[in-house]
C-alpha positions in Angstrom: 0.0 0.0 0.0 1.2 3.5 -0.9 2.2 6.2 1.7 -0.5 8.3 -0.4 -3.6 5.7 -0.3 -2.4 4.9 3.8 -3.1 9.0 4.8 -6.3 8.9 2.4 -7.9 6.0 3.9 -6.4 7.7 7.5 -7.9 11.1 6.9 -11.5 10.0 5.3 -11.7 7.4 9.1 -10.9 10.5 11.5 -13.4 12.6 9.3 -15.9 10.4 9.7 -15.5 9.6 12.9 -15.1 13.4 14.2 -18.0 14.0 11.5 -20.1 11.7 13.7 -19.6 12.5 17.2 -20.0 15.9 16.3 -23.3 15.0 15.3 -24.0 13.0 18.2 -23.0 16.3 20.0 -25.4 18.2 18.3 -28.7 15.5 18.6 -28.2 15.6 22.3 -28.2 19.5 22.9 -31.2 19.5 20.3 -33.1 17.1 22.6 -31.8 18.9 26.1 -33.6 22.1 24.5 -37.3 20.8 24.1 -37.2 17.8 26.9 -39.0 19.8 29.5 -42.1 20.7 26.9 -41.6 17.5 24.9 -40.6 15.1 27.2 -42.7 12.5 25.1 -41.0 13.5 21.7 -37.7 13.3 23.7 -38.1 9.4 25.1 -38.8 8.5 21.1 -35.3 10.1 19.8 -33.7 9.0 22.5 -35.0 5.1 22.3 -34.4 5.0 18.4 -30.6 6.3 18.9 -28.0 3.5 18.1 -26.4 3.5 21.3 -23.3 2.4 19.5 -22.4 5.6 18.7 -21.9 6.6 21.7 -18.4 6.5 21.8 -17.0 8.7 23.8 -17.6 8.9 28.1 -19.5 12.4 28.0 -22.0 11.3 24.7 -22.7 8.4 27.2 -23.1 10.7 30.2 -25.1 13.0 28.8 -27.1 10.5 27.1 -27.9 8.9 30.6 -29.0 12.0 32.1 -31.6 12.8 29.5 -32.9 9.6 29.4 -33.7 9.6 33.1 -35.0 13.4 32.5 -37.8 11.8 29.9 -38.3 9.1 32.2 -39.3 11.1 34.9 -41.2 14.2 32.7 -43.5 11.2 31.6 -44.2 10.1 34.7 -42.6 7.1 34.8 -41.2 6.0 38.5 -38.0 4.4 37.6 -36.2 2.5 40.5 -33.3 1.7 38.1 -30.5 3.7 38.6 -27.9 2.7 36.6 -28.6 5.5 34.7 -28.1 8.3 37.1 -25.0 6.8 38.0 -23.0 6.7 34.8 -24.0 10.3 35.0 -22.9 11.1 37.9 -20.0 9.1 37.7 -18.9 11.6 35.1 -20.4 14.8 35.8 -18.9 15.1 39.0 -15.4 15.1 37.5 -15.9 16.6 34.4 -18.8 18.6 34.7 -20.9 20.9 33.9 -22.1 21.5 37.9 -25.4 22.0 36.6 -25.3 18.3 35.0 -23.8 17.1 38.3 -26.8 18.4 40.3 -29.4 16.8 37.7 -27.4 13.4 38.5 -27.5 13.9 41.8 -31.3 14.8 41.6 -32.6 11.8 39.5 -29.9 8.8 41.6 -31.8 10.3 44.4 -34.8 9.8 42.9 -34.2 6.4 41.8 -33.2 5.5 45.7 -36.9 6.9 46.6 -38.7 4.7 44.0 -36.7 1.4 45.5 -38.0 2.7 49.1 -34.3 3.2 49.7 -34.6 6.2 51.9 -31.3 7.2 53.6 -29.7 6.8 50.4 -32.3 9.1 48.8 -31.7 11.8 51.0 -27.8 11.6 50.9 -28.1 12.1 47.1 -30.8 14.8 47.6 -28.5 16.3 49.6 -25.7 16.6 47.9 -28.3 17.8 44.8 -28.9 20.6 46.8 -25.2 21.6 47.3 -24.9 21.8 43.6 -27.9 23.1 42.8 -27.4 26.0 44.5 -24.6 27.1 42.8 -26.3 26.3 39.1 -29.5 25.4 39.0 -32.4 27.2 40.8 -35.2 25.1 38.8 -33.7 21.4 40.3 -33.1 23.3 43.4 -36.8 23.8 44.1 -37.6 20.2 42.5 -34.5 18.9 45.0 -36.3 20.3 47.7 -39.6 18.8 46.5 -38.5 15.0 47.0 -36.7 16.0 49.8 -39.9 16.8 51.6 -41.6 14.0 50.4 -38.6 11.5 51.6 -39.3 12.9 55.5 -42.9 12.5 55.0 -42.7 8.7 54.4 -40.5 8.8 57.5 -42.6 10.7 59.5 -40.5 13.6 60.1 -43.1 16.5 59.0 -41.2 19.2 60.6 -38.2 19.1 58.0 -41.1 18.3 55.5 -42.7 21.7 55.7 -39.4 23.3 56.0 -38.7 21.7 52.4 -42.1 22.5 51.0 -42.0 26.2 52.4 -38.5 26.4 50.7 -39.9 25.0 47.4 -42.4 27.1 47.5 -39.5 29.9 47.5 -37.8 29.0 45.2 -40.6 28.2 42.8 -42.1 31.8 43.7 -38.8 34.1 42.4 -38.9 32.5 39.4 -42.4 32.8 38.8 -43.2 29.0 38.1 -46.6 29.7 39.5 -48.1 26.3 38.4 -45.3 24.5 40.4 -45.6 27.0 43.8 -49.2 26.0 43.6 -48.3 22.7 44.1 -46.5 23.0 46.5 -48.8 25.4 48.2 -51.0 22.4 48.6 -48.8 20.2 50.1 -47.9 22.8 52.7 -51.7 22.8 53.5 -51.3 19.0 53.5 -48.8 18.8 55.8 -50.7 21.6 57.8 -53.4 18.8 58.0 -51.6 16.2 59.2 -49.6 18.1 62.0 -53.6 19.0 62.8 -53.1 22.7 61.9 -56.3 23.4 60.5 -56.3 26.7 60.4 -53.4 27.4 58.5 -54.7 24.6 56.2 -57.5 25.8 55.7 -56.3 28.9 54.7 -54.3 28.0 51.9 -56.5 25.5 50.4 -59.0 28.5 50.6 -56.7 30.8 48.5 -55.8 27.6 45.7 -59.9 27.6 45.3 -60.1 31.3 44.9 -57.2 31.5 42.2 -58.4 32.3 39.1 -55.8 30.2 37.2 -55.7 27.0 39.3 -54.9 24.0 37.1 -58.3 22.1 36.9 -56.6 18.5 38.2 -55.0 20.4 41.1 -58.3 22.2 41.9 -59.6 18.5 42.2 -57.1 17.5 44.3 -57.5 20.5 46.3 -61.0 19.9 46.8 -60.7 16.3 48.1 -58.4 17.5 51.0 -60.2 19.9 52.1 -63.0 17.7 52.6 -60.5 15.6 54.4 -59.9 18.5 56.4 -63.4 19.7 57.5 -64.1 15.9 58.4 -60.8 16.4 61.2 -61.5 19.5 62.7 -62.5 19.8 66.4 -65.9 21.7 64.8 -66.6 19.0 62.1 -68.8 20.4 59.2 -69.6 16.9 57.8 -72.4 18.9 55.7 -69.5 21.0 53.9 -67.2 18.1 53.9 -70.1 15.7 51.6 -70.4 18.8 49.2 -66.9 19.4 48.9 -66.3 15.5 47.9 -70.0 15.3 45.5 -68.5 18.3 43.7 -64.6 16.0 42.8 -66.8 13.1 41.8 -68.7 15.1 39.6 -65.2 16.2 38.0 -63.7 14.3 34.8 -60.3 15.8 36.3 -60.1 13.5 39.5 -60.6 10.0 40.9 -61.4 9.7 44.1 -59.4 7.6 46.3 -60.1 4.6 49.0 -59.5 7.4 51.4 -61.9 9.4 50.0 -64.8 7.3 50.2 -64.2 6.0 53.4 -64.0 9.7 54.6 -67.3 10.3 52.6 -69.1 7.3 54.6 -68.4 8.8 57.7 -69.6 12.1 56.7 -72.7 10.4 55.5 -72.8 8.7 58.8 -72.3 11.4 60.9 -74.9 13.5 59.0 -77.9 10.4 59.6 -77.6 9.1 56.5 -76.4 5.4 57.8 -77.8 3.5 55.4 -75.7 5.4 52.5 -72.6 5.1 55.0 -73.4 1.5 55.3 -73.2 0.6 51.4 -69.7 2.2 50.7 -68.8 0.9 54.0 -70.1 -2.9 52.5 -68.5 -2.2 48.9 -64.8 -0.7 50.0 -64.2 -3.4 53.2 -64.5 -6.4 50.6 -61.5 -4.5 48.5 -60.0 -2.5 50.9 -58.4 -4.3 54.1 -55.6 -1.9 54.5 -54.7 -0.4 58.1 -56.4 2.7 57.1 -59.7 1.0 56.0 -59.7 -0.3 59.6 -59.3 3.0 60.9 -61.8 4.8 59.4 -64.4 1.5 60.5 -63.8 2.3 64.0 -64.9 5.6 63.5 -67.9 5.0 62.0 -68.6 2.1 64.4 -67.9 4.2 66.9 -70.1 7.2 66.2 -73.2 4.3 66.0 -72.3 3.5 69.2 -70.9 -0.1 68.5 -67.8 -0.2 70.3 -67.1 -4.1 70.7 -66.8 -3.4 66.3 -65.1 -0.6 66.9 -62.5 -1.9 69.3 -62.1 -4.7 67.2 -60.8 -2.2 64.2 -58.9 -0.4 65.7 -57.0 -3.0 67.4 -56.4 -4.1 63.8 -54.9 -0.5 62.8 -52.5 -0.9 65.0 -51.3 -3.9 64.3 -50.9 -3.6 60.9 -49.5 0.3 61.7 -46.9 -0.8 63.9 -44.7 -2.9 61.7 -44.7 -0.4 58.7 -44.0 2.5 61.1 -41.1 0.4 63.4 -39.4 -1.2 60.0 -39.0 2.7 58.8 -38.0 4.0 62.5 -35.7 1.4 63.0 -34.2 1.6 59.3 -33.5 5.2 59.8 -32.1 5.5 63.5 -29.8 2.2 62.6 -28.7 4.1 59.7 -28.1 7.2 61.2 -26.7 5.6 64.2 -23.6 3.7 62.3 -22.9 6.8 60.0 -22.7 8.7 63.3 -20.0 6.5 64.8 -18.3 6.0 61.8 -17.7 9.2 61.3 -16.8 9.8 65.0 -14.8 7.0 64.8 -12.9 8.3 61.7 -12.5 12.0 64.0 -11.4 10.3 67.0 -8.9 8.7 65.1 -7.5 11.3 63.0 -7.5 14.1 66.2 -5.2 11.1 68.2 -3.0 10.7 64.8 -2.4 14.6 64.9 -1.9 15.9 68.4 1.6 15.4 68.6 1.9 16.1 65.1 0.6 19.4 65.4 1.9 20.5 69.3 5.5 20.0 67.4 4.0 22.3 64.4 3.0 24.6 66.9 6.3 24.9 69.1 8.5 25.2 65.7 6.2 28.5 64.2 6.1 29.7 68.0 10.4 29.6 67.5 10.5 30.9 64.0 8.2 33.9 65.1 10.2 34.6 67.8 13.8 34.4 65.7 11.8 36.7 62.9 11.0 39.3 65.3 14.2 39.8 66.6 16.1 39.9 63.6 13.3 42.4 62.2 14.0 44.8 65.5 18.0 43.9 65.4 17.6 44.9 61.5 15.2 48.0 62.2 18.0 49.4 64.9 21.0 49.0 62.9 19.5 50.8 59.5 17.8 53.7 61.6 21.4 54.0 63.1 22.9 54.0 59.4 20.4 56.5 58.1 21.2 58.9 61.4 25.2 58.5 60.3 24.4 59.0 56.6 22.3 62.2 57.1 25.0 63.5 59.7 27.4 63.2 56.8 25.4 65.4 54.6 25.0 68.1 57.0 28.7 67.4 57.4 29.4 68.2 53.5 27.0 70.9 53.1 28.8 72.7 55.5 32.1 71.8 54.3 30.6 73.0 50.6 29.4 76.2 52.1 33.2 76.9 53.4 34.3 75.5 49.7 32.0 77.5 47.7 31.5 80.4 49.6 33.5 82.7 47.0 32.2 80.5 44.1 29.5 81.4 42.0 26.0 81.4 43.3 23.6 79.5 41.2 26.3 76.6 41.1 25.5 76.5 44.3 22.7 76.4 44.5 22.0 74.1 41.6 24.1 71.5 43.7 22.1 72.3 46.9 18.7 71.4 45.2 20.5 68.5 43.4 21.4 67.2 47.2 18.3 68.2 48.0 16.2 66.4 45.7 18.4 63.1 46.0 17.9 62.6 49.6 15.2 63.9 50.6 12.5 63.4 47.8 12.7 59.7 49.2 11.5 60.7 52.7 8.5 62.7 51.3 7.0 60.0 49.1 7.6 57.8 52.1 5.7 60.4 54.3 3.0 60.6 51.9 2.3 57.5 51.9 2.3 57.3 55.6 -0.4 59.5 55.3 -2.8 57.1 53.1 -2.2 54.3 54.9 -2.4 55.5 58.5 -6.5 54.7 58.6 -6.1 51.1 56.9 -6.7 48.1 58.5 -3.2 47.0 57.4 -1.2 49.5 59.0 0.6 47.6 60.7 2.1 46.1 57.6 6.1 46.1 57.7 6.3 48.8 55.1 3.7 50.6 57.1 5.7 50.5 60.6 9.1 51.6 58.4 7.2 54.7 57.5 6.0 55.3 61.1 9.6 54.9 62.5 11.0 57.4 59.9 8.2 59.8 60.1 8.4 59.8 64.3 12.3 60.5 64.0 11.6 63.4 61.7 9.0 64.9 64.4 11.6 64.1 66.8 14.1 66.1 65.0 11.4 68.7 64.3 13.5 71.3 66.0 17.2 70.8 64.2 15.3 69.7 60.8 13.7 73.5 61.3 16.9 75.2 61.6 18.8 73.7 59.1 15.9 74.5 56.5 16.1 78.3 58.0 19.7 77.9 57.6 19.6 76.6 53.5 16.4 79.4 53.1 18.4 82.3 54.2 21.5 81.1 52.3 19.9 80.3 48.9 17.0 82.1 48.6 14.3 80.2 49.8 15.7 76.7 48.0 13.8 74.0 50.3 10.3 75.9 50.0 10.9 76.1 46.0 11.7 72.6 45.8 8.7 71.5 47.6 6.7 73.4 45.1 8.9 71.2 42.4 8.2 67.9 43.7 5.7 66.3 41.5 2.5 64.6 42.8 1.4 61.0 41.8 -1.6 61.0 39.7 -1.7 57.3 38.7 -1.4 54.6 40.8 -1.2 50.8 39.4 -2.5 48.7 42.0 -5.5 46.9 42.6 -9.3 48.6 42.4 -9.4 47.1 46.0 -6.5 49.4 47.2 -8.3 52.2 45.5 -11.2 52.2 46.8 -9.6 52.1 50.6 -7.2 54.9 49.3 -10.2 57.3 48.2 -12.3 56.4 51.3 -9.4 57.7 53.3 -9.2 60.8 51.5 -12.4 61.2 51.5 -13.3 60.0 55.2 -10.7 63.5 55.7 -13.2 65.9 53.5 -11.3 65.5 50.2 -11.8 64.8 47.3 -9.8 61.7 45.1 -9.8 60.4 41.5 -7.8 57.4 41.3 -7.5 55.1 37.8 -5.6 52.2 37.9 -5.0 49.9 34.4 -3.4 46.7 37.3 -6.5 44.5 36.6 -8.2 46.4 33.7 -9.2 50.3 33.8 -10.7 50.8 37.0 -12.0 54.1 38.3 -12.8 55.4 41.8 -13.8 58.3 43.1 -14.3 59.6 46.4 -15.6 63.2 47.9 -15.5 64.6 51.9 -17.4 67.6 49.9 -21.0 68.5 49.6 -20.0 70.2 46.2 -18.2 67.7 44.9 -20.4 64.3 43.6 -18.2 61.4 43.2 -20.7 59.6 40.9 -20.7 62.4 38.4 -16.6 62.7 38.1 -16.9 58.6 37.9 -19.5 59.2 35.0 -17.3 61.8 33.4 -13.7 60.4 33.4 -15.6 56.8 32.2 -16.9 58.6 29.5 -13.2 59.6 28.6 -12.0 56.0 28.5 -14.7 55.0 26.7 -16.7 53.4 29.6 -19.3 53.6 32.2 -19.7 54.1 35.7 -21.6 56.2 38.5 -22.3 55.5 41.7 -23.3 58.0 45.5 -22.4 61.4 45.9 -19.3 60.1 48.6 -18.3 57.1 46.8 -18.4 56.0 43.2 -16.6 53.1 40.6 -16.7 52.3 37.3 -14.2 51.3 34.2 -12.9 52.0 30.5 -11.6 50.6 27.8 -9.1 53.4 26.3 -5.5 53.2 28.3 -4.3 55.7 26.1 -6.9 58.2 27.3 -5.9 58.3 31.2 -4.1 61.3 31.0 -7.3 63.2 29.6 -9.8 61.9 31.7 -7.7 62.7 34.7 -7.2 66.0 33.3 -11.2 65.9 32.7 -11.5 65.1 36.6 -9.2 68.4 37.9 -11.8 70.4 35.7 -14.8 68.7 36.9 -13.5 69.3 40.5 -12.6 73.2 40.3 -15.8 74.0 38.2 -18.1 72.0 41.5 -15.9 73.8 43.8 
């Protein structure tokens, strides 16, 4: 075979092959963007697909997720969840996060469907974590199933905290059908914790909504006739209207439940022999522990209590080996996590003591050795800089008996020269004592240098202020000239953080500060200690120079630009801004 037929028959294979997974790419986005209005149309793509094709780890991933997503959009309970986990198995390394969440949401799911219960609410769990950073939709339907996991274990306090947090969630982003669901479960749960009021209540505003889903409003109906049957001031009359008007509904079946709660409204209103027939009908098909309840009531009420003993006995039984298997399933769980992970703490903290008192006793030393070579370094370079400025007074005066017949503006060219090299230092130092003296970082090394000079300048106030008498009377006012000479800093390069704690401090003292920095982009701050003076207008104005945008209060103001080139102008722009407020 020829070198030129081998890199054909090569090139025409990868092109295909890239050809088709780009494809395969593309099909699966296409089906992500109408799955939630066609989950149906979804499952048929989906289940035609030659799974074959699926070559690579994230085609299979991804493929996984939206087949549990169709799944569950048709309303199919799927206790399989193989699926889930080959998504999760790759989201969670690879992500998207939002993808990882999904996974998270639908294993979960799957674990609920098997009656798997701990495991469901480890995965919902961890759904939640990720959700919150991605997804705000799967973070409300995370919620959802998590609330419906502690009602199967009886724990309805963390149920209503879900629901109420669904019901959140659902609200800021205006899923209104979906907060009206979960609306009615709160009123559910209401129910069962015998808060009638507050059931009441909300069942009261679902009926009076104007755009209630019709199967909902069914639903909705049927509780609250479960409700007005439970209350202390039993309205049976309400409660047989309430259930005539859902089985006159093609939206809603009603339950076991239902009719047993509708015989004893019957019974309680003196219609018996009506309560008797459903009572004869549902016990011949209904012989759950709930069935038995509800014939103790009505037994009861008639005043047959042998019958009615005899049921509720019955309840009980059959009650207390569903309600003990969950109990014990959860607290067993719960318990051996728990000491597991004590365990695993115990462990580490005994692995570790020693570990870290030795940690601790070495940093305690190298502190100690830092700090005393900081002060022994401190000492012996404020002792240098003493020397080195007593030599300079030492040669100006020597240079004064040098040059005293020499020519004048020599001298004092080579005074300011002197001037400017030693001391231009100490002011820029000074200055930036200044800013940084309200910070919270002031007592940053730099910042304690700057203290230490400044405080032996003050010391030497005194000598500092004869020896600039001294050089003023001698060369015609040189040190107040050159102090007019030394340039100000208009830009600073450092971070908009730094600016923004620079300009507070100027303005905190009633000035006024435009700082631009380009460390991190073109950032802008302003700050004004003036009532004249509006920050956010200058920030607006010296933006607009740089070909940007920004604005903010009166005292305090940000924005950025885009044009480097243009900082000179639009600080230029600023100093006008400021005289013409002023």
């Amino acid at each position: 075979m020829s070198l030129l037929r081998f890199l054909f028959i090569f090139l025409s294979v990868f092109l295909s092959t890239g050809c088709s997974s780009w494809r395969i790419s593309e099909t699966l986005k296409d089906i992500e963007s109408y799955i939630m209005e066609r989950p149906d149309s979804a499952m048929v793509v989906l289940d035609s697909m030659d799974r074959s094709l699926l070559t690579t780890d994230r085609h299979k991933a991804h493929h996984a997720l939206l087949h549990a997503m169709a799944l569950d959009k048709n309303f199919i309970d799927v206790d399989d969840d193989s699926l889930a986990n080959v998504a999760v198995r790759y989201f969670s390394r690879k992500g998207p996060e939002k993808y990882h969440a999904r996974s998270l949401y639908y294993l979960g799911l799957a674990y609920y469907y098997q009656g798997e219960y701990n495991k469901a609410i480890v995965e919902f769990t961890k759904a939640e974590a990720a959700a919150q950073r991605s997804d705000s939709l799967y973070l409300g339907m995370t919620k959802s199933f998590q609330a419906d996991v502690y009602g199967k274990t009886y724990n309805d306090v963390e149920e209503l905290k879900c629901l109420e947090e669904a019901y959140d969630i659902y609200t800021s982003l205006s899923c209104e059908s979906k907060a009206q669901i979960m609306k009615y479960r709160i009123a559910q749960t209401y129910t069962a914790r015998s808060q009638y009021q507050e059931g009441e209540t909300l069942f009261k505003e679902l009926l009076n909504s104007s755009d209630i889903d019709p199967v909902l409003k069914s639903e909705v109906l049927r509780n609250y006739a479960f409700l007005k049957i439970l209350q202390s001031d039993m309205n049976a009359d309400i409660s047989i209207k309430l259930y005539e008007e859902v089985m006159e509904s093609e939206y809603c079946a009603m339950t076991y439940q239902d009719y047993w709660a509708y015989a004893y409204s019957l019974n309680m209103t003196g219609d018996v022999s009506g309560s008797k027939n459903i009572v004869n009908e549902l016990s011949a098909i209904d012989t759950s522990s709930s069935a038995s309840y509800w014939q103790y009531l009505i037994y009861k009420s008639r005043g047959n209590f042998p019958e009615a003993l005899k049921f509720i006995e019955h309840s009980n039984k059959q009650d207390k080996g569903t309600i003990v298997s969950l109990l014990s399933q959860s607290l067993a769980i719960a318990q051996r996590n728990y000491y597991e992970s004590q365990s695993e703490i115990t462990g580490f903290k005994v692995k570790t003591k020693n570990q870290t008192i030795i940690i601790l006793i070495i940093l305690s030393l190298f502190s100690i050795t830092i700090i005393l070579w900081l002060y022994t370094r401190r000492i012996r370079i404020h002792n240098q800089e003493k020397e080195q400025y007593l030599k300079y007074a030492d040669e100006i005066k020597r240079q004064l008996e040098e040059y005293k017949n020499e020519d004048y503006p020599a001298l004092k060219r080579k005074y300011m020269d002197l001037y400017k090299a030693q001391f231009e230092t100490i002011g820029a130092l000074y200055e930036q004592y200044s800013i940084s003296s309200g910070r919270a970082n002031a007592e940053h090394s730099v910042y304690s240098k700057v203290v230490s000079l400044i405080n032996d300048f003050r010391n030497d106030y005194e000598d500092w202020q004869k020896f600039e008498s001294i050089l003023n009377a001698d060369l015609d006012n040189i040190i107040a000239n050159l102090r007019n000479e030394i340039p100000k800093v208009k830009q600073i390069d450092v971070s908009r953080k730094e600016l923004v704690t620079v300009a507070g401090a100027v303005g905190e003292r009633g000035g006024v500060a435009v700082l631009i920095t380009a460390a991190d982009g073109i950032g802008v701050v302003a700050a004004s200690g003036s009532d004249k003076v509006k920050a956010g207008k200058l920030v607006s104005a010296v933006c607009a120079e740089l070909g940007g945008k920004g604005g903010g209060k009166d005292t305090m103001a940000q924005g950025a630009g885009a044009d480097a080139s243009k900082i000179g102008a639009a600080l230029a722009k600023a100093d006008e801004l400021i005289r013409e407020m002023l």
